[in-house]
C-alpha positions in Angstrom: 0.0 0.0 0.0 2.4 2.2 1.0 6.2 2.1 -0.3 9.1 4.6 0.6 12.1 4.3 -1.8 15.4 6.1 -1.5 17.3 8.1 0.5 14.8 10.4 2.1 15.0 11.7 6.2 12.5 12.5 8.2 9.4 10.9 6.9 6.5 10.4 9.3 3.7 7.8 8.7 1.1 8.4 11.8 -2.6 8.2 13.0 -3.4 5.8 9.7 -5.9 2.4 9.5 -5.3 -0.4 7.4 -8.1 -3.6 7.3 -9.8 -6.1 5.6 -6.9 -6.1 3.1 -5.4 -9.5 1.5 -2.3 -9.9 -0.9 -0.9 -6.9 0.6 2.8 -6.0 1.7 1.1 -2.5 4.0 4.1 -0.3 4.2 7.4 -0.7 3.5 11.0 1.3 3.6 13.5 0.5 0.7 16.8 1.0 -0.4 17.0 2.9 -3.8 20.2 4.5 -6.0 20.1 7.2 -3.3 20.9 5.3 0.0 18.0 4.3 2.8 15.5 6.6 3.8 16.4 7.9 7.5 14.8 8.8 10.4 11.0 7.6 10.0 8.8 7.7 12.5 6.0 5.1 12.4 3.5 5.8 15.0 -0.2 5.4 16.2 -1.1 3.2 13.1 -4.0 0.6 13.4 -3.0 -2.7 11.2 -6.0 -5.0 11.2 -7.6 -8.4 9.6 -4.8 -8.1 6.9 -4.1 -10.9 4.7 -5.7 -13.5 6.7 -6.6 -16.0 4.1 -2.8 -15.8 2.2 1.0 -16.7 3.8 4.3 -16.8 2.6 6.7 -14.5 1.4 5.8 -10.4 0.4 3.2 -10.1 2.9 4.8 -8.6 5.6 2.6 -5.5 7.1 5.4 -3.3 8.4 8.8 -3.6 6.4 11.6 -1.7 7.9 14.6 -1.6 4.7 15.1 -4.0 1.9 18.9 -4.8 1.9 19.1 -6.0 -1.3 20.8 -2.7 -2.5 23.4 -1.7 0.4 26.0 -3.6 2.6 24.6 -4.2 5.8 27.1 -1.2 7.2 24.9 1.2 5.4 21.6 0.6 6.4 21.8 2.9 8.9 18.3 4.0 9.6 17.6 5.0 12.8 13.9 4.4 12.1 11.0 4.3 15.3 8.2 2.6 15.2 5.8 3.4 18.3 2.5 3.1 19.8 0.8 0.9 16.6 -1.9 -2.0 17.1 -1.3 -4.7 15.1 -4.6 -7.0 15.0 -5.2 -10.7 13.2 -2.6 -10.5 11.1 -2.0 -13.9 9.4 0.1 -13.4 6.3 4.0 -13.3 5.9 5.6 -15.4 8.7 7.0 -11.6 10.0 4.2 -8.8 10.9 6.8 -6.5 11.0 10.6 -7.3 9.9 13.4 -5.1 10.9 16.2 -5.0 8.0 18.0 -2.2 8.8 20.3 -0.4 11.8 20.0 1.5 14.9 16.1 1.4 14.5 13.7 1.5 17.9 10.9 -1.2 18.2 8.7 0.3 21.3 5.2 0.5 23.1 3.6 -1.2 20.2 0.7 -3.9 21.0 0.5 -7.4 18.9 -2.3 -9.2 19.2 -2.9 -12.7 17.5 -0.2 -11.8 14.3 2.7 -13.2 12.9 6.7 -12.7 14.8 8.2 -9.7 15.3 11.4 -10.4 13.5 14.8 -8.4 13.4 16.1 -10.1 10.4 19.0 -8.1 9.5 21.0 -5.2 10.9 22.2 -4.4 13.8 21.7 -2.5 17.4 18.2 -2.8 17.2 16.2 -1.9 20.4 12.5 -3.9 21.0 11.4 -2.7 24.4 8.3 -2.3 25.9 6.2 -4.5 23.4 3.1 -6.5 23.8 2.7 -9.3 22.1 -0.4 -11.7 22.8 -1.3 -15.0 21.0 1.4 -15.0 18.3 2.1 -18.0 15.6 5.9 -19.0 15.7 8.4 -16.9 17.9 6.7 -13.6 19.5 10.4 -12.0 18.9 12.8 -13.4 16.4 16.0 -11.9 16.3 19.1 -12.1 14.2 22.4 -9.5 14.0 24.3 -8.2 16.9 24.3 -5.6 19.3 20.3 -5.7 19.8 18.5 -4.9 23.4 15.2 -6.9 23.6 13.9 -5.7 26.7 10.9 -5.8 28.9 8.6 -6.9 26.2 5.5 -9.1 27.7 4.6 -12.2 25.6 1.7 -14.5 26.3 0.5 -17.6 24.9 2.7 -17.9 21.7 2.4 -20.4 19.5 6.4 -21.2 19.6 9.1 -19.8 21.5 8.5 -16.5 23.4 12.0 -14.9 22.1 14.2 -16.9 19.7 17.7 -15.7 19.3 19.2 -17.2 15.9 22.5 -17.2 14.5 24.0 -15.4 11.9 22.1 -13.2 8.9 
């Protein structure tokens, strides 16, 4: 629905609803010839019912960088995503996937969705989350130098945090 390619700052995506969508990547942050957009903020964004009946790959709702483009070491974003409800959410196996750097994961509610997945990157913090009733890890997490800190996760349907190796 929504895509933001290149190397823009400063962008803010708040106060929006997305539902009752299927087939649907909802908004995503790319690299483009100009670098990695820098600096969004993400906030007080209702996701919910979206692609319900589909899975598999390019249906993530929230999509923080596509790496195909730069070396990890430029990725740097410095991206935070806050305060967004995320409801029955059944589509890619991440609801949100973090690709980038030195983004902040905070204060955001989960509730019957998909992992919350730092997939590439690095120093990544996820504090303060709320994940309820989650199909495979609540928190997935991949890189270095992250701080995954006083999320609360109940009833997942897998591991509560799963900490993987490599990228």
């Amino acid at each position: 629905m929504v895509v933001l390619v290149g190397g823009g700052a400063d962008n803010r995506f708040a106060n929006n609803t997305f539902h009752d969508c299927e087939n649907v990547l909802v908004l995503s942050i790319r690299t483009g010839k100009g670098g990695i957009s820098r600096r969004s903020h993400i906030h007080h964004n209702v996701f919910k019912s979206l692609n319900m009946n589909r899975g598999g790959e390019g249906t993530t709702t929230l999509q923080l960088a596509s790496s195909g483009r730069l070396d990890y070491d430029r990725l740097l974003m410095e991206s935070l995503v806050e305060q967004n409800y995320f409801e029955n959410i059944m589509g890619d196996a991440e609801t949100l996937s973090n690709k980038g750097n030195a983004n902040v994961i905070r204060d955001n509610t989960f509730n019957n969705t998909k992992s919350l997945v730092i997939r590439q990157g690095h120093n990544v913090v996820v504090e303060d989350n709320v994940l309820v009733k989650t199909t495979g890890p609540a928190i997935r997490v991949h890189g270095s130098g992250h701080q995954v800190r006083r999320n609360t996760i109940q009833s997942p349907d897998g591991d509560g945090i799963a900490i993987n190796y490599g990228m």
